[in-house]
Backbone bond lengths (Angstrom), bond angles and torsions (degrees), N, CA, C in turn:
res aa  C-N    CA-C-N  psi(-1)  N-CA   C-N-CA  omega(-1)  CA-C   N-CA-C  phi
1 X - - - 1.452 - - 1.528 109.45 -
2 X 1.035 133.25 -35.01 1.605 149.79 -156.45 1.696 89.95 -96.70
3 X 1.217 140.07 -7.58 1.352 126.74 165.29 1.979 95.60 -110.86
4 X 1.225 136.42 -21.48 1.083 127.15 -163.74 1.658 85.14 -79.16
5 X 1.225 131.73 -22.29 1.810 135.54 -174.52 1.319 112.13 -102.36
6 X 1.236 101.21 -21.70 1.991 102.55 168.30 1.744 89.47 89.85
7 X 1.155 114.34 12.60 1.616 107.43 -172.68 1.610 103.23 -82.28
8 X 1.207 112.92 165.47 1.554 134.55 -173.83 1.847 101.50 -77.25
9 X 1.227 125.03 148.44 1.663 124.29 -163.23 1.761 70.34 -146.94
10 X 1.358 91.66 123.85 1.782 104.19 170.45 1.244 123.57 27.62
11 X 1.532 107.61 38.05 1.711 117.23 169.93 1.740 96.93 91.23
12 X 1.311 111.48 -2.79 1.505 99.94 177.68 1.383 104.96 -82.07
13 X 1.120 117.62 163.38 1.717 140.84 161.49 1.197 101.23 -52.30
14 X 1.676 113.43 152.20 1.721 110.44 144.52 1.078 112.78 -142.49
15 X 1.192 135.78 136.23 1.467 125.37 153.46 1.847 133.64 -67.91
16 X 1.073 116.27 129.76 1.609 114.43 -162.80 1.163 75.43 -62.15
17 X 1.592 100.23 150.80 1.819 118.29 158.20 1.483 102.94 -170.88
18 X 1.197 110.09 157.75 1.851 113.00 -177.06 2.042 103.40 -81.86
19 X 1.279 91.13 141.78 1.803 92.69 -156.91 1.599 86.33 -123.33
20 X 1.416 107.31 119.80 1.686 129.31 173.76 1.692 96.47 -92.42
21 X 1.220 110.20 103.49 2.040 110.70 160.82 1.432 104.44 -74.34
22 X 1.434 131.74 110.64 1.674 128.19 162.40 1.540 102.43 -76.08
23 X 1.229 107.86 92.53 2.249 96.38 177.94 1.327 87.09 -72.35
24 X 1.427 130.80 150.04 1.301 147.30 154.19 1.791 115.83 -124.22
25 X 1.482 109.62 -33.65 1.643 131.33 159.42 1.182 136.09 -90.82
26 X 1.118 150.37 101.64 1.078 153.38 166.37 1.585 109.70 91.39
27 X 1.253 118.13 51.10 1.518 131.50 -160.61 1.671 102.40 -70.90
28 X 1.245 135.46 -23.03 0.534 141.16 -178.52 1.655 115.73 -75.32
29 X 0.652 106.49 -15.33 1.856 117.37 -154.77 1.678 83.16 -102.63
30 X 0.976 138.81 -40.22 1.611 127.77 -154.39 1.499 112.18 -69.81
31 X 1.396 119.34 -37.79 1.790 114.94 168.99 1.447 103.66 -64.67
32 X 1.057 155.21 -15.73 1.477 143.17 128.56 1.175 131.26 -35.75
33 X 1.233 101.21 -53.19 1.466 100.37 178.00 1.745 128.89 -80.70
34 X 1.505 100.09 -14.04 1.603 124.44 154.16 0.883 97.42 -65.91
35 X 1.143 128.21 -60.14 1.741 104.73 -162.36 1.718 133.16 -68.11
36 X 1.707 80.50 -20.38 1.721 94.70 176.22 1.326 104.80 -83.98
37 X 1.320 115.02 -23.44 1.887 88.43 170.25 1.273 107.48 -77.28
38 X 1.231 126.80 -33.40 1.473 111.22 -171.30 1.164 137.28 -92.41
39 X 1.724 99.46 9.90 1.638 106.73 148.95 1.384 109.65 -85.93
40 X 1.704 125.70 -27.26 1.433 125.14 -168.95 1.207 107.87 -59.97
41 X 1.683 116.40 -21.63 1.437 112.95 -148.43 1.579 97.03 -112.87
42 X 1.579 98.61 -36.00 1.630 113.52 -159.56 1.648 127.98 52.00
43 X 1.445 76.50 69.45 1.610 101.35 -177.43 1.792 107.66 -166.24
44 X 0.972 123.11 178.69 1.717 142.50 -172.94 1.486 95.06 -98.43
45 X 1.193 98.29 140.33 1.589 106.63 174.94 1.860 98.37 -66.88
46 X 1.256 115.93 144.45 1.668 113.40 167.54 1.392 128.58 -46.12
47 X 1.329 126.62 129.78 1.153 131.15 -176.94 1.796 102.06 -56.42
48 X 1.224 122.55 -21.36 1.422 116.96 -161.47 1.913 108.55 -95.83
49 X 1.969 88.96 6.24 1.918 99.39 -171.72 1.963 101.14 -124.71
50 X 1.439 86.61 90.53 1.448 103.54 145.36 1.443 170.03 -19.42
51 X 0.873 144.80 77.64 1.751 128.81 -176.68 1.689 107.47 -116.73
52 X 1.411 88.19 132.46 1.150 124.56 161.67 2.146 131.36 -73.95
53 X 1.418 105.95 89.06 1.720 75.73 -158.36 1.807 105.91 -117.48
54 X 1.602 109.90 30.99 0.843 104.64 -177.87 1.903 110.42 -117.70
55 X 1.429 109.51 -161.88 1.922 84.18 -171.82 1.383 104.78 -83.18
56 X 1.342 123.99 -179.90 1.347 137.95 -178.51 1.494 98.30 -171.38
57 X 1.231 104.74 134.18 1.439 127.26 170.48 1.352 110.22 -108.68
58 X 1.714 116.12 127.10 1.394 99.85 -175.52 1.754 100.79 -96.89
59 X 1.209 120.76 -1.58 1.457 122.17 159.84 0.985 137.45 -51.37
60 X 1.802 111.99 -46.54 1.559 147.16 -178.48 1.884 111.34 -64.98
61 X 1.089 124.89 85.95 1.303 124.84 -152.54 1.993 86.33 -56.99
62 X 1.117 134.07 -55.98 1.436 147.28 -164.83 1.351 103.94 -38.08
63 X 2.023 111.23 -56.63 1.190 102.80 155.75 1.500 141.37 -58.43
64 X 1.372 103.98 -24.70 1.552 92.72 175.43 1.750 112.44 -75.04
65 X 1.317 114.16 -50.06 1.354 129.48 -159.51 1.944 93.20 -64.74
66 X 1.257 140.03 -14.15 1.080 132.79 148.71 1.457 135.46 -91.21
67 X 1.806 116.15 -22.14 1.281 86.68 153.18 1.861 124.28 -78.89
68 X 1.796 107.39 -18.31 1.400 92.66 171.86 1.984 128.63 -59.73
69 X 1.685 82.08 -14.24 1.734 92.13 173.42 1.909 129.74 -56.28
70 X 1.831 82.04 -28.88 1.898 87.64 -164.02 1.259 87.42 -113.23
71 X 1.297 149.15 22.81 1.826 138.89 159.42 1.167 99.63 -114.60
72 X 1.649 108.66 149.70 1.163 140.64 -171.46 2.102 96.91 -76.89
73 X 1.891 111.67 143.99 1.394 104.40 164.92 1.368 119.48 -44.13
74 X 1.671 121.28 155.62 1.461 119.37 149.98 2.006 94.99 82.62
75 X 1.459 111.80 6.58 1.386 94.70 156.66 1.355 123.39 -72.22
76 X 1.559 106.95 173.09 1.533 126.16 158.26 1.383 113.42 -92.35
77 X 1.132 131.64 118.70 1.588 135.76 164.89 1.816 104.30 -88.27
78 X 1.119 126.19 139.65 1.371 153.72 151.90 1.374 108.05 -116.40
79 X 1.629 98.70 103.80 1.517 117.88 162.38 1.625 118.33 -91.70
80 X 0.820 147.36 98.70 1.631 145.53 -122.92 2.100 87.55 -145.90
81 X 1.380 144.36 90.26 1.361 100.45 -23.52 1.023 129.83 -128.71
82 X 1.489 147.69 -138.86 1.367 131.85 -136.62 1.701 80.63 -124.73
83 X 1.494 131.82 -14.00 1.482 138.40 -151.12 1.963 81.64 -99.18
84 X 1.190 107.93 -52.53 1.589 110.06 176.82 1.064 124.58 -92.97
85 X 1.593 116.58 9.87 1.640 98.75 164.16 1.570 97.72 -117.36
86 X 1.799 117.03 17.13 1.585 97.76 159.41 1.660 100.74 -140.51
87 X 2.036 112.30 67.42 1.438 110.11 -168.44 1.783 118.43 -59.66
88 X 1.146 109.22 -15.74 1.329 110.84 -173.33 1.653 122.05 -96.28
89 X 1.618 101.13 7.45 1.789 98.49 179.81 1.293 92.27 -113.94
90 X 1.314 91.44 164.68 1.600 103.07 162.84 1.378 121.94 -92.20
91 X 1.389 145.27 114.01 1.356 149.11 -167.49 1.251 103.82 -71.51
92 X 1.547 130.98 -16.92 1.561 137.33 -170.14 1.893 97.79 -82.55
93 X 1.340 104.93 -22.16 1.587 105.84 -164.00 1.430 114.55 -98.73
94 X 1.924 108.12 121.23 1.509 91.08 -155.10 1.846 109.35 -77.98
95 X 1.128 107.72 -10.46 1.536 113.96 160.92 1.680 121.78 -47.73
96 X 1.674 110.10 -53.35 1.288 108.85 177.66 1.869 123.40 -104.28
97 X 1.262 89.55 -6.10 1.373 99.38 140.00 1.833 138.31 -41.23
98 X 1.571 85.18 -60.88 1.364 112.50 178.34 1.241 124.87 -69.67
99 X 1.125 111.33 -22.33 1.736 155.31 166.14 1.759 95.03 -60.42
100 X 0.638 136.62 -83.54 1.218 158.25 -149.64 1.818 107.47 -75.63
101 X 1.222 104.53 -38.55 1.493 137.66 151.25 1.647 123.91 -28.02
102 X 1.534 81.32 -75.60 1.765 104.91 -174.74 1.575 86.67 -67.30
103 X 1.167 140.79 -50.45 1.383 135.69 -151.21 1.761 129.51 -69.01
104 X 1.751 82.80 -22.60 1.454 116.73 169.17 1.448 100.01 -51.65
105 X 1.551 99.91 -59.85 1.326 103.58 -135.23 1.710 102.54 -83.77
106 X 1.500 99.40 -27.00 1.842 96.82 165.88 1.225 104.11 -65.68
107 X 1.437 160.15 -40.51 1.233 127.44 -172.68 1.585 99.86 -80.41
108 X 1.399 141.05 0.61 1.449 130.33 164.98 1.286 102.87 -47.69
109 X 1.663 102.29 -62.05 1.732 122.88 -171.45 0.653 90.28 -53.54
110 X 1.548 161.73 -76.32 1.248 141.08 -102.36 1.949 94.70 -99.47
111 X 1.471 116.14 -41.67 1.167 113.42 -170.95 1.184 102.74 -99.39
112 X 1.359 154.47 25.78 1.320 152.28 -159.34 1.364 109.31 21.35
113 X 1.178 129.44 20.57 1.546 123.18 -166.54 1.303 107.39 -112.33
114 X 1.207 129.32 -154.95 1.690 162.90 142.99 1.024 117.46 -46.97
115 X 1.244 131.06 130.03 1.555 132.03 175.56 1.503 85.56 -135.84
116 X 1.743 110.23 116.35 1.490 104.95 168.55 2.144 93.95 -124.97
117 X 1.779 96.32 139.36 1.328 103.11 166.58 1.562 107.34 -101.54
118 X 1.385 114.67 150.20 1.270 139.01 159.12 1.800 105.71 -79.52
119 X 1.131 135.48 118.81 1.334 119.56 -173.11 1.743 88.22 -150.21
120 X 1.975 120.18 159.18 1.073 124.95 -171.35 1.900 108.48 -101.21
121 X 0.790 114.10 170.23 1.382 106.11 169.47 1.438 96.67 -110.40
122 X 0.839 104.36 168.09 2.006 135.46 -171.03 1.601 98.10 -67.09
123 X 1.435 118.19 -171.62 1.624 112.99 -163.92 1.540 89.32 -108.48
124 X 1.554 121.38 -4.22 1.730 105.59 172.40 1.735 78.80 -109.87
125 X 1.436 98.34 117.65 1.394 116.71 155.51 1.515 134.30 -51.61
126 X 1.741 105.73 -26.88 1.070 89.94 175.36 1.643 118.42 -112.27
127 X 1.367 130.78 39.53 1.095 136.99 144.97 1.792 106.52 -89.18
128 X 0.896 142.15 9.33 1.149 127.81 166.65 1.258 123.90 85.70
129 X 1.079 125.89 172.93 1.671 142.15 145.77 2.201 94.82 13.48
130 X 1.703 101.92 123.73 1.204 78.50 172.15 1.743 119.96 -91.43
131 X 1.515 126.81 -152.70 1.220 109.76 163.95 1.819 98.03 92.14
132 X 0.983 90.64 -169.36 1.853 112.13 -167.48 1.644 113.46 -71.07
133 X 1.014 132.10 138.30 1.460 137.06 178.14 1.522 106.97 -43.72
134 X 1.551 106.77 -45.54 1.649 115.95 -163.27 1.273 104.63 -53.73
135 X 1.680 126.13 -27.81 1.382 134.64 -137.83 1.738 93.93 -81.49
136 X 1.348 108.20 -72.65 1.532 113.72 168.30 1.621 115.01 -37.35
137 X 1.259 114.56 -76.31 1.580 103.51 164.76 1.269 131.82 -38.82
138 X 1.301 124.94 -24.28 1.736 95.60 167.74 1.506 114.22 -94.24
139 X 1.209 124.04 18.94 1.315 112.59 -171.21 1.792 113.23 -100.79
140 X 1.373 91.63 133.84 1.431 91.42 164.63 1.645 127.74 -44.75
141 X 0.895 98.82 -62.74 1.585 103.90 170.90 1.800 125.32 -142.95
142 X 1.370 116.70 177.38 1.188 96.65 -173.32 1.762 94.51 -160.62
143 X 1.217 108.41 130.95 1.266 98.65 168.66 1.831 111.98 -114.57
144 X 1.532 111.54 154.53 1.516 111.39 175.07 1.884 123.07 -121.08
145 X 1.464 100.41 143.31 1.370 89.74 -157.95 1.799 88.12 -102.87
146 X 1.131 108.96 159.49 1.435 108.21 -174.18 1.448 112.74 -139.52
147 X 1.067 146.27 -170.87 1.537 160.45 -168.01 1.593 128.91 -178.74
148 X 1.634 109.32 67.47 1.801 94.76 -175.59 1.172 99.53 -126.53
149 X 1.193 116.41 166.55 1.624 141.27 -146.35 1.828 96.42 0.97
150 X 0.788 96.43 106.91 1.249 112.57 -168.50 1.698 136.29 21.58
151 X 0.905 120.47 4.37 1.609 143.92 -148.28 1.753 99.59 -103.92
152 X 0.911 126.32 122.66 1.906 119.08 166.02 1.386 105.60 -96.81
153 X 1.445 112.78 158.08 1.504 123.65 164.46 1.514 98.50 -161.51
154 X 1.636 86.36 178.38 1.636 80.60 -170.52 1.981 93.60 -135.51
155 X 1.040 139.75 163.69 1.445 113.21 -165.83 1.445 76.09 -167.85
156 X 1.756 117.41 153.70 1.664 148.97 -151.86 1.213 76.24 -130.57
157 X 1.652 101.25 87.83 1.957 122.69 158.43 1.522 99.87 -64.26
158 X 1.260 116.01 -41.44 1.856 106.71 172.00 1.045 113.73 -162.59
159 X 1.360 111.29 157.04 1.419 115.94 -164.93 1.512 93.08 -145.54
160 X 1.569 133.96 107.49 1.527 141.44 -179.18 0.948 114.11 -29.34
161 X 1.709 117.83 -68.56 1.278 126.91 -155.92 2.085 93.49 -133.58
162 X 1.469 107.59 38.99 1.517 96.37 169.40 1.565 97.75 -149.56
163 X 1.539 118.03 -163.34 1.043 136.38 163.50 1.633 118.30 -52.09
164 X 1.319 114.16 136.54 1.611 100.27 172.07 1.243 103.36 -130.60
165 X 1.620 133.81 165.24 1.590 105.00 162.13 1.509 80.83 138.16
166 X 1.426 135.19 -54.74 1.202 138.94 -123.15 1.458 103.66 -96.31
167 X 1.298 133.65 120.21 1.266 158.71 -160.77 1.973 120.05 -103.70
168 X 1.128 75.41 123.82 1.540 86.06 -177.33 1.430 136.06 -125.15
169 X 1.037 138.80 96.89 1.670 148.74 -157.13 1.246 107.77 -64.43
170 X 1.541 131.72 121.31 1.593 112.55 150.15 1.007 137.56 -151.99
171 X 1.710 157.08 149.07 1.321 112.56 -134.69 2.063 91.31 -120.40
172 X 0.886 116.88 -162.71 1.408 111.93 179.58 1.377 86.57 -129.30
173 X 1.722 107.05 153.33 1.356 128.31 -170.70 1.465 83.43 -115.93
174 X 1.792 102.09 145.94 1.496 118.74 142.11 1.053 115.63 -87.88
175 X 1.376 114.93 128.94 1.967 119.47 149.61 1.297 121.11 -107.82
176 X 1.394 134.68 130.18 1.244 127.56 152.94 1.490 143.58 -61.58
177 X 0.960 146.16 149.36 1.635 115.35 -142.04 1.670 81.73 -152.40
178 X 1.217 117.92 -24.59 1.606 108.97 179.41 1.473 104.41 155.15
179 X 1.308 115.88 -156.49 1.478 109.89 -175.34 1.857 108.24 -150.75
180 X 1.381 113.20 141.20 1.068 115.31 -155.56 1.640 104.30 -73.86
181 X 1.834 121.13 -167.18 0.974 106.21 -167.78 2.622 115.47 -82.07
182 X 1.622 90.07 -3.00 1.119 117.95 175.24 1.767 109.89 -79.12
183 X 1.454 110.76 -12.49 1.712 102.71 175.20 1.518 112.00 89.07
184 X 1.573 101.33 7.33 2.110 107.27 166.43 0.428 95.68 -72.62
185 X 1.724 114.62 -171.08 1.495 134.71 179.78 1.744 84.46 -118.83
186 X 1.490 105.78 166.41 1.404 125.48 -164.96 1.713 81.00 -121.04
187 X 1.062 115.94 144.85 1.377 118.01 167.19 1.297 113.28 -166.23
188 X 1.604 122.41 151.90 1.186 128.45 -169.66 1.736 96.07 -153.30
189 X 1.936 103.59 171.12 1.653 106.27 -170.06 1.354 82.55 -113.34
190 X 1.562 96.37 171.14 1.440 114.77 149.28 1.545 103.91 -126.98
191 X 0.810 132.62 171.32 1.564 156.31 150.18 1.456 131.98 -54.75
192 X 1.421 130.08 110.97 1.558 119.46 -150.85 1.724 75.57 -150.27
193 X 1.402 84.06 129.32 1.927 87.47 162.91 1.626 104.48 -84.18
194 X 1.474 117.64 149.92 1.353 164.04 -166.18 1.646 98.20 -81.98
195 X 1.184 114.36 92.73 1.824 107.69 160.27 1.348 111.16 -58.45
């Protein structure tokens, strides 16, 4: 949301640009989580910020070459995630890895924009990013979200041509949003940086 407004994200810069969300996980969960920003904020999410909630293959050239059909140049794509928008390769294989790779990078071309994946790391955390070696190496940059002794941050594992290293705290907010037809509460976070 904070790049679809050109607004600053933890003292970072942004450039305005129209922002496509691909949900592929937990599709269900995201009108919650709309809604909790936009009581957090008390405002409408931007007309220029997107969701995507149906499938997309980023393998399937047909799928790409049509969603690059209905976004404006110089967007941001969020593929959210990269494990479900390519279910049929193997991410371990540096062939379909690479596959998966090249495919990125035609919908770059195609939209002159950003192509950012959401992707998990492996169950030893500290090898990184799971999937194929190639995957981390071709990327421009990469940021990682983390969780220890209870605390979140989010930290710029690399940055090509910038600083990397740099760590960032933040905590997640509850909102209540209403209550289901059982008499819960419905609740969702937003995102608040960490003094």
């Amino acid at each position: 949301v904070a790049i679809s407004e050109g607004a600053d994200w933890f003292g970072i810069r942004t450039t305005k640009s129209t922002v496509v969300y691909v949900a592929l996980e937990g599709e269900l969960g995201f009108k919650n989580r709309v809604a909790a920003w936009e009581l957090a904020n008390k405002r409408a999410l931007p007309a220029n910020m997107s969701m995507v909630m149906q499938p997309f293959q980023i393998t399937n050239s047909t799928d790409v070459d049509a969603l690059a059909a209905v976004i404006p140049k110089d967007s941001v794509v969020i593929v959210d995630t990269l494990n479900r928008a390519a279910p049929t390769s193997d991410e371990n294989s540096s062939k379909e890895m690479g596959e998966i790779l090249q495919a990125c990078k035609s919908l770059h071309e195609l939209i002159d924009g950003l192509v950012v994946l959401v992707h998990h790391t492996g169950k030893d955390t500290t090898k990184g990013a799971r999937g194929h070696s190639s995957f981390f190496a071709a990327l421009d940059g990469a940021i990682e979200v983390e969780k220890s002794n209870g605390k979140r941050s989010w930290s710029i594992a690399k940055a090509k041509d910038g600083q990397d290293g740099r760590n960032f705290p933040f905590n997640l907010k509850l909102h209540t949003l209403g209550k289901d037809s059982d008499g819960d509460e419905i609740t969702s976070c937003t995102v608040e940086q960490a003094l």
